[in-house]
C-alpha positions as CSV (number, residue, x, y, z in Angstrom):
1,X,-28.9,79.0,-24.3
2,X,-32.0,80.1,-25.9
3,X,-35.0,79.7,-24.1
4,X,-38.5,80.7,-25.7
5,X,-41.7,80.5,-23.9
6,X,-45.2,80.7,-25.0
7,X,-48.4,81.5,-23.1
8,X,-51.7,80.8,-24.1
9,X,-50.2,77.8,-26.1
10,X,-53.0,75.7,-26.3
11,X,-54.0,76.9,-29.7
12,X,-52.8,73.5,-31.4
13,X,-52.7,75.0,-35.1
14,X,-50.9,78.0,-33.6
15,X,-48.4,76.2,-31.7
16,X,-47.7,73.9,-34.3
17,X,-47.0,76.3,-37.2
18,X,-45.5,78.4,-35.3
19,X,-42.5,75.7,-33.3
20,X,-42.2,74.6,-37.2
21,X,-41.3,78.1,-38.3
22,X,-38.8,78.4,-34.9
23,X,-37.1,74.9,-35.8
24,X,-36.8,76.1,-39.3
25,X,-33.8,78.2,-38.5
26,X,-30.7,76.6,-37.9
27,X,-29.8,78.9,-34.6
28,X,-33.0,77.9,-32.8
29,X,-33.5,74.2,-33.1
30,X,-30.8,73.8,-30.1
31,X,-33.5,76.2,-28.4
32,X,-35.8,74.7,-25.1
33,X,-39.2,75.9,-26.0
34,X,-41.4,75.8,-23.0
35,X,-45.8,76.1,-23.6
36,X,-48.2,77.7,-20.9
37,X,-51.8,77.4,-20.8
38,X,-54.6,77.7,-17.8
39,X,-56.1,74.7,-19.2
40,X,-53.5,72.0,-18.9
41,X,-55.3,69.4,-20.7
42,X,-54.9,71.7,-24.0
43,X,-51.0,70.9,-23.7
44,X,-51.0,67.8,-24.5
């Protein structure tokens, strides 16, 4: 099992172009991908 994690994932542009470019190959997209940020509000 893949597991990817990212920290400092608040970034909302960032995070979103990059989990598109992660899904976009076939051997990921069964991957958990986990976001970290200090400001939890960011997350969501």
């Amino acid at each position: 099992m893949t597991k990817i994690s990212f920290l400092g994932a608040g970034s909302t542009v960032f995070a979103k172009n990059l989990m598109g470019d992660i899904l976009s190959y076939p051997e990921l997209q069964d991957a958990t991908i986990s976001l970290f940020d200090i400001d939890p509000a960011r997350l969501r």
